[in-house]
Every structure is written in C-alpha cells, then in structure tokens.
C-alpha positions as CSV (number, residue, x, y, z in Angstrom):
1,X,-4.1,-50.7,85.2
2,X,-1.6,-51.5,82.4
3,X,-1.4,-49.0,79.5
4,X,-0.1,-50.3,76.4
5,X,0.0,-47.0,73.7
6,X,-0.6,-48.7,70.9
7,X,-3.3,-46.7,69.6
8,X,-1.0,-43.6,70.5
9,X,1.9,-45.1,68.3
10,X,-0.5,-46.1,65.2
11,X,-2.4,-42.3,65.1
12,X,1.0,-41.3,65.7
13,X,2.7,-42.9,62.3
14,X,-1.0,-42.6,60.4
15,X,-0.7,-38.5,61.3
16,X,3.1,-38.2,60.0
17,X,2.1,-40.1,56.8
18,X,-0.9,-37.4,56.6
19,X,0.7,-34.8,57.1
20,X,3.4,-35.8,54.8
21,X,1.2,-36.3,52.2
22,X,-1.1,-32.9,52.9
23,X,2.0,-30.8,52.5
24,X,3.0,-32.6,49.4
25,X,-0.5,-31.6,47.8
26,X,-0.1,-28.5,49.4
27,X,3.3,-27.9,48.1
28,X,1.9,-29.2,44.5
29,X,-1.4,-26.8,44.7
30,X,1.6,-24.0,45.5
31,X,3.4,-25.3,42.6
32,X,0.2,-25.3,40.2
33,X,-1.3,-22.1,41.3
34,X,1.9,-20.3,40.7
35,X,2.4,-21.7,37.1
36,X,-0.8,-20.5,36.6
37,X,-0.3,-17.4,37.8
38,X,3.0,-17.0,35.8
39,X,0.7,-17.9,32.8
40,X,-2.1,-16.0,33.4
41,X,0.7,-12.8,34.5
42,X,2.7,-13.1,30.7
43,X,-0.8,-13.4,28.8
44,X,-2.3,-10.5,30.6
45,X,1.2,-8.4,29.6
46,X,1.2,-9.5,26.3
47,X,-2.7,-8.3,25.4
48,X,-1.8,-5.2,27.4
49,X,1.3,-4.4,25.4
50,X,-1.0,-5.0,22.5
51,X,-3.6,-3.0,23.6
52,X,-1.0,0.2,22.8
53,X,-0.9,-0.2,19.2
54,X,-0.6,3.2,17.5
55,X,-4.4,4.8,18.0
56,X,-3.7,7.2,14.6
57,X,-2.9,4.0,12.5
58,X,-6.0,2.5,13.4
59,X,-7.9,5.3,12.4
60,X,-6.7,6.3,9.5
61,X,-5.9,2.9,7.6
62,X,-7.6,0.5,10.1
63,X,-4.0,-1.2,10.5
64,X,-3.0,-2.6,14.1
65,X,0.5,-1.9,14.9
66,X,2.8,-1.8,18.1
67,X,4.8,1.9,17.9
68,X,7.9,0.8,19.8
69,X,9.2,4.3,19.3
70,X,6.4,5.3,21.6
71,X,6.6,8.8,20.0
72,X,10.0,9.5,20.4
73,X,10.9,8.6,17.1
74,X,13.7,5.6,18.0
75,X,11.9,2.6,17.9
76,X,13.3,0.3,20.4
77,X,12.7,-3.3,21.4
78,X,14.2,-2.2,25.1
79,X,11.4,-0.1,25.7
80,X,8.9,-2.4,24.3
81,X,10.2,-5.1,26.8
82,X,10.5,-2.9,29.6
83,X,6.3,-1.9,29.0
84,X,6.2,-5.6,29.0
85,X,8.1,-6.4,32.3
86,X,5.7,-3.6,34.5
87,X,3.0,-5.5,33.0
88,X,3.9,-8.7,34.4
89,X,5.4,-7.0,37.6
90,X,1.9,-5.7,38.9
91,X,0.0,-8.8,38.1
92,X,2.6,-11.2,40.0
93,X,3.2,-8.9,42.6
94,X,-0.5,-7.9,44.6
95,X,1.0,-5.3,46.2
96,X,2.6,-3.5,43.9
97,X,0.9,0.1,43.3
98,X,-1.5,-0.5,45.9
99,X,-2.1,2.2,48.9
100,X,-3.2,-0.4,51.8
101,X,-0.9,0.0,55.1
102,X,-1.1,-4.2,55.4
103,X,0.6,-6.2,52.2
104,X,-2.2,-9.0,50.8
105,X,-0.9,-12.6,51.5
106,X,0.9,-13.7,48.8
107,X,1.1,-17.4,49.1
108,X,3.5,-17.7,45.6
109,X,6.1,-15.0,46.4
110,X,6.6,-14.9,42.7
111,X,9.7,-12.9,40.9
112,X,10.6,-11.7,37.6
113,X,14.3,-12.9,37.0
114,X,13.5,-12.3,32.9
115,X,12.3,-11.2,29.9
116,X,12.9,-11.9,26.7
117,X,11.9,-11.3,23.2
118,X,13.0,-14.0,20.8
119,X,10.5,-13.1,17.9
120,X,9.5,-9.6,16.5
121,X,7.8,-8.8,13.0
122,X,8.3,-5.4,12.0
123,X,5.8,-3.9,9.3
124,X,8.8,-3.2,6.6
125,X,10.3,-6.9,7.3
126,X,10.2,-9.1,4.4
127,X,10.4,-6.2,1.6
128,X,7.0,-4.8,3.3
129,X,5.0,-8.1,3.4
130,X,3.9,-7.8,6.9
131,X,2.4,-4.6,6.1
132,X,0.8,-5.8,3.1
133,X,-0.7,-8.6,4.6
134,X,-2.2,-6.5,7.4
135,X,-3.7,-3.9,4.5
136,X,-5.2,-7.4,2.8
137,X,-7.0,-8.4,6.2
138,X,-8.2,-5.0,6.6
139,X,-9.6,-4.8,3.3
140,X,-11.6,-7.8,3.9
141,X,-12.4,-7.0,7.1
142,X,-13.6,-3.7,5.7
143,X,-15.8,-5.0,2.7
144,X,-16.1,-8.2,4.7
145,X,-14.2,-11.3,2.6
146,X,-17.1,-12.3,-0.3
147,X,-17.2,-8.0,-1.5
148,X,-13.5,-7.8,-1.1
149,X,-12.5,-11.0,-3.5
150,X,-15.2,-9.4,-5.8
151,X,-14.0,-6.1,-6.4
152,X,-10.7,-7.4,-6.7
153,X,-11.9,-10.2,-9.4
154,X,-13.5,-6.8,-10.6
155,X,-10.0,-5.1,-11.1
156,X,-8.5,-8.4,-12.4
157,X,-11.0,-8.1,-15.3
158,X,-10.1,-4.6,-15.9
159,X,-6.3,-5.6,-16.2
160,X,-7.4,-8.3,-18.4
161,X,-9.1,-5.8,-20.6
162,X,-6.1,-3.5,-20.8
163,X,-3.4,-6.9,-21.5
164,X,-5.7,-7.8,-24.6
165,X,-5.8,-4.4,-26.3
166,X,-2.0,-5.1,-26.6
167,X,-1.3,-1.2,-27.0
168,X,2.4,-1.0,-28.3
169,X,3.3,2.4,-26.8
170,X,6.3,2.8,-29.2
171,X,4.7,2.3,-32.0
172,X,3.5,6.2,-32.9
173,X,7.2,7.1,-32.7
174,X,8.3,4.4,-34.4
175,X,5.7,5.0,-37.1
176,X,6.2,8.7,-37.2
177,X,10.4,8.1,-37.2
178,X,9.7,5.9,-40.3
179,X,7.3,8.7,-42.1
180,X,9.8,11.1,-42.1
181,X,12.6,9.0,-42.8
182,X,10.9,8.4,-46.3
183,X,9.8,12.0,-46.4
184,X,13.6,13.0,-46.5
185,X,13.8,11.4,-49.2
186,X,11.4,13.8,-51.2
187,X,12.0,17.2,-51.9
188,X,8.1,18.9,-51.4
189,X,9.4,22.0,-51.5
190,X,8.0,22.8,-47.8
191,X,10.2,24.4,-45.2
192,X,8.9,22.1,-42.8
193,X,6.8,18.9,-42.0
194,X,2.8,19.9,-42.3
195,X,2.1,17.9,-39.2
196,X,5.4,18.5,-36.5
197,X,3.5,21.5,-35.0
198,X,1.3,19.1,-33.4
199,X,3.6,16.8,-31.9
200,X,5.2,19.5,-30.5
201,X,2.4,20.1,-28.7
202,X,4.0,16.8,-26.4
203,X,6.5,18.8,-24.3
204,X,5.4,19.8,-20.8
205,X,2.1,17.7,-21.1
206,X,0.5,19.4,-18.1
207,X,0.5,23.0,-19.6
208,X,-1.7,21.4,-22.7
209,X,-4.3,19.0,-20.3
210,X,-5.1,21.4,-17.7
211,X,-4.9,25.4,-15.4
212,X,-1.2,24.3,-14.0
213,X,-2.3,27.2,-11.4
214,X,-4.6,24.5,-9.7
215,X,-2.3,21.8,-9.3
216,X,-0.3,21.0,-5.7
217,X,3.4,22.1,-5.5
218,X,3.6,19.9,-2.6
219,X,6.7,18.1,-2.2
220,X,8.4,14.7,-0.9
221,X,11.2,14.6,1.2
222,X,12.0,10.5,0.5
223,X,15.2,11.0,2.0
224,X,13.4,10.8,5.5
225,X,11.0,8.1,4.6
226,X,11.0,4.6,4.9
227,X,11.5,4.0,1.1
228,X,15.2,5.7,1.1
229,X,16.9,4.4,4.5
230,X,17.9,1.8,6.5
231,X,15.5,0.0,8.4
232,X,14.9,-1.7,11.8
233,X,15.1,-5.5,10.5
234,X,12.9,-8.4,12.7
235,X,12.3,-11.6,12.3
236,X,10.6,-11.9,9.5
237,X,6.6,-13.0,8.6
238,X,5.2,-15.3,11.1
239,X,2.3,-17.7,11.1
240,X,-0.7,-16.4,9.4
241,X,-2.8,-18.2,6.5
242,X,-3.0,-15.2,3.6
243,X,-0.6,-15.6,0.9
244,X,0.7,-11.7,-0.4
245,X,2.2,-13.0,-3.5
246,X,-1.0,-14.5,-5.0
247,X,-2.5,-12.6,-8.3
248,X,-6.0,-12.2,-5.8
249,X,-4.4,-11.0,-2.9
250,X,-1.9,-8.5,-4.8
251,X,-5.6,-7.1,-6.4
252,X,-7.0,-7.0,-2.7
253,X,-3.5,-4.9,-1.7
254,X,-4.2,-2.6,-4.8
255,X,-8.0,-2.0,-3.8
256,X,-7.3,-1.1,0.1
257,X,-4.3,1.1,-1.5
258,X,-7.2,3.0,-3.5
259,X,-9.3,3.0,-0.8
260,X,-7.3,4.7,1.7
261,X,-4.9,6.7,-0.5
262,X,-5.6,10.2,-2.8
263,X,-5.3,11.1,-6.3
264,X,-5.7,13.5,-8.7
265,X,-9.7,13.0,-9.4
266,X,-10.5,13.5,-5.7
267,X,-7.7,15.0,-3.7
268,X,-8.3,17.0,-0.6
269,X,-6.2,20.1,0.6
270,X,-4.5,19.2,3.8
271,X,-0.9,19.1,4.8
272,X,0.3,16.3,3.1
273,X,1.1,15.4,-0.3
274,X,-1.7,15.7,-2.6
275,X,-1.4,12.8,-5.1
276,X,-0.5,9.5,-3.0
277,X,-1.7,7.2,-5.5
278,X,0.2,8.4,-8.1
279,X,3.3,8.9,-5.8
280,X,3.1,5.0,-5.0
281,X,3.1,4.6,-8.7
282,X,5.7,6.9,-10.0
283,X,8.2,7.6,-6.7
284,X,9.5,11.4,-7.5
285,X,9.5,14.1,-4.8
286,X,6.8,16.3,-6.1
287,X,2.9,15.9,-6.8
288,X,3.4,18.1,-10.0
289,X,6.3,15.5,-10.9
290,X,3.7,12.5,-10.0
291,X,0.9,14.2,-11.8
292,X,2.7,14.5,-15.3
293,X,4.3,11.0,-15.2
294,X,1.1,9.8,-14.7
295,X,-0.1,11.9,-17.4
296,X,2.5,11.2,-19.9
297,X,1.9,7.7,-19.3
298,X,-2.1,7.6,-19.9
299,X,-1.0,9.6,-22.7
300,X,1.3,7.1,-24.4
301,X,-1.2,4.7,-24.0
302,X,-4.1,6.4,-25.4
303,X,-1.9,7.5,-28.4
304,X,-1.2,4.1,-29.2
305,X,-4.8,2.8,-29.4
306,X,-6.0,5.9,-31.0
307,X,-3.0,5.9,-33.7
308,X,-4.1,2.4,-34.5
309,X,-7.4,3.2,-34.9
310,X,-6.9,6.1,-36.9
311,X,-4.4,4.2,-39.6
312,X,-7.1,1.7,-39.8
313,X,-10.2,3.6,-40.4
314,X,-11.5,4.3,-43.5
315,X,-13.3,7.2,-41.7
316,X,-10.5,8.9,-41.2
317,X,-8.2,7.9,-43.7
318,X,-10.9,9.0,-46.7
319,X,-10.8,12.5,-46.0
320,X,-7.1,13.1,-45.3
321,X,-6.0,11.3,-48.1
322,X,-8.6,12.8,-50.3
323,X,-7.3,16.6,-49.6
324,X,-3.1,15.6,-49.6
325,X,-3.5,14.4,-52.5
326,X,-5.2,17.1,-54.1
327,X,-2.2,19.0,-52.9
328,X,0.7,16.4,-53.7
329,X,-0.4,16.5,-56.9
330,X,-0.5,20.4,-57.4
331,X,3.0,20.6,-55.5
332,X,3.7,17.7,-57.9
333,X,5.4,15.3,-55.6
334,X,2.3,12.3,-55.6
335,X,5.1,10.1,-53.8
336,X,4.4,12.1,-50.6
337,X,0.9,11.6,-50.9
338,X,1.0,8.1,-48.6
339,X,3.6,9.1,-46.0
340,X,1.7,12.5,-45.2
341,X,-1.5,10.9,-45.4
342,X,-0.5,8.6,-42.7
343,X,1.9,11.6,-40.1
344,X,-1.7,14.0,-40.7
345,X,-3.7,10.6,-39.3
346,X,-0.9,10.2,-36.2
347,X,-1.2,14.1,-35.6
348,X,-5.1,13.3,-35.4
349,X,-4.5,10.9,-33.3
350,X,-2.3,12.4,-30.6
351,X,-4.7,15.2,-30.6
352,X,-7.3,12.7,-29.9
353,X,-5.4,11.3,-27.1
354,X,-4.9,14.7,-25.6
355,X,-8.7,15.2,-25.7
356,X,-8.9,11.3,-24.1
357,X,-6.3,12.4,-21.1
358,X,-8.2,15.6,-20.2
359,X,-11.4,13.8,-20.6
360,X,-10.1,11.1,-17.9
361,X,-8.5,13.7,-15.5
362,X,-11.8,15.4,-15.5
363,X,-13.7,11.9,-13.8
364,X,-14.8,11.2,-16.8
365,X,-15.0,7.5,-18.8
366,X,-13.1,7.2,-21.9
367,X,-13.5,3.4,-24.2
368,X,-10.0,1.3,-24.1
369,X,-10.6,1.0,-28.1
370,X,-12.1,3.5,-30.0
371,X,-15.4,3.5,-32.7
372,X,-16.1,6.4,-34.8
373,X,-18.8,7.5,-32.3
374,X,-16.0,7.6,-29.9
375,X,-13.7,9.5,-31.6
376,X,-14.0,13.5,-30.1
377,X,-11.0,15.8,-31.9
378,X,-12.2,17.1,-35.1
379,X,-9.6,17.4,-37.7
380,X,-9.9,21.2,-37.7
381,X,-8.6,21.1,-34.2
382,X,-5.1,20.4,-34.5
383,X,-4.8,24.3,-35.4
384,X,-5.2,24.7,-31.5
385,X,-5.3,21.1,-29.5
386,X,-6.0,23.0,-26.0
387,X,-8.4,25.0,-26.7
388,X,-10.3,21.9,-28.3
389,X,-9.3,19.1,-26.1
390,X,-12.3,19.8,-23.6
391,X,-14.5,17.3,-21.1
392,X,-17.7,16.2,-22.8
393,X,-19.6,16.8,-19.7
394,X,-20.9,13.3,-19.5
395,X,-19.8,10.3,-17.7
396,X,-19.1,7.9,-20.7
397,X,-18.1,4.5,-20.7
398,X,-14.7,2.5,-20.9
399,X,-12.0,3.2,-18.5
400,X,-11.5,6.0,-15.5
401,X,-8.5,7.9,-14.6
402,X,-8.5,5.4,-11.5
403,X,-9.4,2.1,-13.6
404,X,-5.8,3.3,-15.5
405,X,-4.4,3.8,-11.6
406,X,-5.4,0.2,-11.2
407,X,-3.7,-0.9,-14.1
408,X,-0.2,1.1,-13.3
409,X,-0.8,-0.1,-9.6
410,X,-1.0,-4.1,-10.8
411,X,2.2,-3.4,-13.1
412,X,4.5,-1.8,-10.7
413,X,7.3,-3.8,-8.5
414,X,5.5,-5.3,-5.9
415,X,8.4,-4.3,-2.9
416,X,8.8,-0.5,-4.8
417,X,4.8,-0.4,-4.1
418,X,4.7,-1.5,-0.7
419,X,7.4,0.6,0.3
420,X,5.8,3.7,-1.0
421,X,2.6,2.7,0.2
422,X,4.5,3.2,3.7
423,X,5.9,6.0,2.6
424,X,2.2,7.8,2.2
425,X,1.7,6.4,5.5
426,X,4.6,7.5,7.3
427,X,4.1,10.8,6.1
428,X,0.2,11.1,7.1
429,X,1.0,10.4,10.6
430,X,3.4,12.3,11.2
431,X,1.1,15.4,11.0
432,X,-1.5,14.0,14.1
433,X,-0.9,14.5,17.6
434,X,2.4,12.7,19.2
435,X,3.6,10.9,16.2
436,X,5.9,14.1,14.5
437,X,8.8,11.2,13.8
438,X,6.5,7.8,13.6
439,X,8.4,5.2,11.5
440,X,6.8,2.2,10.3
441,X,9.7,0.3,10.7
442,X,9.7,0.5,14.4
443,X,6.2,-0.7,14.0
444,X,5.5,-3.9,15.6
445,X,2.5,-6.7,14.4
446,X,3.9,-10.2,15.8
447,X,6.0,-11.1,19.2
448,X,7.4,-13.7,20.9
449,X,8.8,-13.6,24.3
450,X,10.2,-15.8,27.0
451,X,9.9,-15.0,31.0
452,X,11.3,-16.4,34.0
453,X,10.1,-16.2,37.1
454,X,10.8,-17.9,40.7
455,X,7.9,-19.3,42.8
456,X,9.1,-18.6,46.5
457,X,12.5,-18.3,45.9
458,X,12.8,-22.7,45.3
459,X,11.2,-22.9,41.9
460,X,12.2,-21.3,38.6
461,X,9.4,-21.4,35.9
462,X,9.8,-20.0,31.8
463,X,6.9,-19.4,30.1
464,X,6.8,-18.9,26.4
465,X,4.3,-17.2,24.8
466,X,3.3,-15.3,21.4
467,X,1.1,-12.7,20.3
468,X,0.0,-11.8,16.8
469,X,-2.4,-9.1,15.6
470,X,-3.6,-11.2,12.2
471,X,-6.5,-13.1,13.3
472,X,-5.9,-16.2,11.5
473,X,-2.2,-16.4,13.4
C-alpha cells in the first residue's frame, strides 16, 4: 500500500499558520492586558496619593489639599513622587508585600522605569487663586450652589447700600480744619476752642469704646507665614470652570472667609489669634492692633454720615445755634456765632459716632444714615462721651459690626486678602496633631504625571495621567 502524506503536509502548514496566528493574539492579549494594567496601576496611585490630603484641612475649612511636606515642614515634590511610585509598584508587581512561599504568575512582568510630574498646582500659585477657588467650591458645596449665590447677592446689596451713602471720610477734618481757620481770625476772648475737648477724645479709640482688660494680646508672627516669604511656585491654575475674579465669586470667597474665620463679635479663646477676620483686613501682628484699625475705620465712617446729618438737621442745628448765639452776643463777637455753631454740631456728631461704634462692637444694628429717632448721644453728653456712649440693649436695624467686615472684606486687595486668608490658616493648623510647620504652599490640589513602564522586558509603555480635586476639572 502506497502512502502519499498529503493530508500530513496540509494539517502540517494549516497548524504553523495557527499557531502563528494564536501567538500573535496571544502576544496582542499580552500586550492589551498589560496597557491596561499600566492604566489601571497609575489611576489607582493617583486616587491613593489623593486620598492623603491633609485630614486637619478638611476639617476645619472643608478644603482638599495634598501636604507634600507630609509633616516635616519641607514640602517636597520628591517625596510626593516617591508615595506615588510604591503606589504603582504594588499594584504592577502581585508579589510585592505578600507573605506566600510561591510568587503568583505574572504573565506581564511589568516594571517601573519612571515617574514623572510634569504639572503641580500649589494653593499660593497664581497670587492665591487656587486656594480661593477651592474656598468658592466649598462654600457652595456647603450651602449647596442656589443659598451660596444668594447670600452672596445678599452681601452685594449690602456693598451697594454702603457705595450710595457716598460717606466722604475726610470731610469732618476738613470741615473742622476750615472752622478753626476762620475762628483764628476772631479774637472770642477764650483760652481755647469750646469744642477740642471732644475731639480729643479720638486718640487711642479702644480706651473710649470698650474694658481694654478684655481684649486679646495675642500676637502675629507674619514673618513665618505664607504672606511674608518666599514660596514653593507650581504650575499655575489648571482646568476648572469657576472664574475667582468675578464680582459673584469674589462675594462667595468673602462669605466662606466669614464663615470659617473669627472676629471680634464672636471670638473664642483658644491658642490662636483672636481676630482673623479683622487680621485679613488690616495685616498688623497683633489682635489689639487689628481691633483698633478696625475700630478707627468704622469710626471714620460713621463720623462722616453722622456729621452730615448733623450740619443738615434743623433738629440739631436749632438748639445749638439758639444757645451760641446767646453767648456770642454777650461775649460780643456775633461773627463766631456760625463757625461755633457748626464745630459744637461736628463734636455732636463724633460723639454720636462713638456711641454708633460701641453700639456695633456690642452685636448690635446701627442705620447706614441716620433720622432723628436714630440719633442716641444727647448733647449733654459730650461732658463725658464714655460714660454715655452705651449699647441700647436692642438689636436695631441698619448695619452689623460684620455687615461693615463685609464691606472692608469686598474693598481690600484681592491677592493681600487671599494671602492672609492663608495666613489664618497656616496658623490654625499648626496647633493640631502633626502639622507644627504645615505650609500652604507645599500644599498640593492639581497633578499631572507621566510613567513608564516595560511589559516583559520587550515593550515600553507611558502613561499620562492627571488628577484634580475641583470637581468640575
């Protein structure tokens, strides 16, 4: 019997084709699986290394940060990429950290030639914008997005409010400076002006408004805060949909500030500095120093609107006039009858405006412009402003001591605010557990990182990837 083969040769050259072509699949199933896997390894690093944002942060000012000082105090992109290679190290390599006397099969044989970070956004890059848009999301987040807007459209209104009483803060000196210019000119045979007693009242503001004894000494040192050094620069703002320069958004920053930071009307005794709000507004190293620049301030501005009101009132203007006349004319100099009319009136008015400032540093409400039902200081109590200028016990309406905080908030440089704003922070945690020398400049929000690996020692794969905390990224 003759035996050809033929069916030997053709299974023969159908089985190397086969084969040929089940390896290739096989080869490309290798290929796919350990792209994947490469994938799949720099995601699960990248959520991990974001799962260590600071824990004290989130707590305190629901903001989500990366500390890549990791509590030593030197913030460092090294270490942040060396958390991030162990990552990716045990979820390419199955064996790695395991206890099992046989190593799992490993058909990928993956290894981690690289890593690195291209992209990093630190809180204080772009003069603090990061930060601030962070603080925006978490107000909304907070309030949730409709409440937010509204409370800052609420503050908006309040800031329009203050823009159209127009108060001109100068002009009580001015006017005053003008008085006795013209008063010089008169010989009234006084030995001094009737009404400089109570301007003099002005100096050391706090000792006239309130017990000094109960105010914080606390003090500031800026020299180791963010505000006054150098600071770990990044690459800027990335991605993200909410504009921080907008009017809205700026109000939203302002509200979360108020939310999360003290001042005078409802500070707490702890270790920190007492009056953050007013600290964010004014910058010097001491509360008391914050406290009476604030003071000062509210007092200028409720001088203004209270002299205007005075000069313009026939209520008031009646009376005074009435009596220095009477007495111009017995001291015979009737051409000092007008210009002491008007210093008595700007006297009456300061010591109104004392009465408005402790009124307002006591929670209570005090109207942008005054009525006559308003008005508090009798004209009797200039003898002794103090021991006159008292809290009414009752709520009121108008403006707060924080609606005026809202005000100096919205008027302030916007990268002076932010900065201080860290400040505050910094300084907060640094008194919990294992962050004595946090910086939030070595705080990290965005990153974006390249890593090569090689698939079985033949194939080199990069995978690029970034990671934001800001949900709309």
């Amino acid at each position: 019997m003759k035996y050809r083969g033929t069916i030997t040769v053709f299974l023969s050259l159908i089985l190397t084709l086969v084969l040929s072509l089940i390896m290739s699949m096989t080869e490309s199933a290798a290929y796919a699986a350990a792209r994947m896997k490469c994938e799949i390894a720099a995601d699960m690093a990248l959520e991990s290394v974001f799962a260590e944002y600071n824990r004290a942060l989130l707590d305190k000012y629901d903001l989500y940060f990366i500390d890549t000082s990791y509590g030593s105090g030197t913030p460092s992109l090294e270490e942040l990429t060396l958390h991030m290679k162990d990552y990716i190290s045990y979820n390419i390599d199955p064996s790695k950290g395991t206890v099992f006397p046989l190593d799992p099969v490993d058909f990928t044989a993956l290894s981690l030639d690289s890593l690195d970070i291209s992209e990093v956004s630190y809180a204080s890059d772009a003069a603090g914008r990061v930060f601030k848009r962070q603080a925006i999301q978490a107000f909304e987040d907070s309030h949730g997005i409709s409440a937010a807007r509204s409370m800052a459209q609420k503050a908006g209104s309040l800031i329009n409010q203050y823009d159209s009483s127009d108060a001109d803060v100068d002009m009580p000196d001015r006017k005053r400076a003008e008085l006795e210019a013209e008063l010089n000119g008169i010989d009234y045979k006084i030995d001094e002006n009737p009404a400089r007693n109570a301007f003099d009242d002005r100096e050391g503001i706090l000792r006239h408004i309130m017990d000094t004894r109960g105010i914080s000494d606390k003090s500031i040192n800026k020299a180791a805060l963010i505000s006054s050094r150098q600071t770990v620069k990044g690459t800027g703002l990335h991605g993200g949909t909410i504009d921080t320069e907008s009017m809205l958004s700026e109000l939203m920053f302002d509200e979360y500030l108020i939310d999360r930071c003290t001042c005078y009307t409802d500070a707490v005794e702890d270790e920190g500095a007492q009056y953050e709000l007013e600290y964010i507004i004014h910058g010097r190293t001491t509360d008391t120093a914050n406290l009476r620049e604030t003071a000062e301030r509210l007092l200028a501005i409720r001088y203004a609107t209270d002299a205007v009101y005075a000069l313009s009132s026939p209520e008031k203007r009646d009376p005074v006039e009435a009596v220095v006349s009477v007495i111009c004319a017995l001291l015979m100099i009737p051409d000092a009858a007008k210009p002491l009319t008007e210093l008595i009136l700007l006297a009456w008015a300061y010591g109104e405006s004392v009465s408005d400032v402790v009124r307002l540093m006591a929670g209570e409400r005090v109207p942008l412009v005054k009525s006559e039902a308003d008005w508090k200081m009798p004209l009797w109590g200039l003898i002794s402003i103090k021991s006159n200028a008292r809290p009414t016990g009752h709520q009121g309406t108008g403006f707060s001591y924080k609606d005026y905080l809202r005000v100096f908030l919205f008027l302030e440089n916007k990268t002076a605010k932010c900065m201080r704003a860290m400040d505050m922070i910094e300084m907060n945690i640094r008194l919990t557990d294992g962050n004595a020398a946090f910086r939030m400049d070595g705080c990290v929000e965005y990153v974006s990182m390249a890593a090569a690996m090689t698939c079985r020692g033949k194939y080199r794969l990069t995978i690029d990837r970034s990671m934001s905390y800001m949900s709309d990224f």
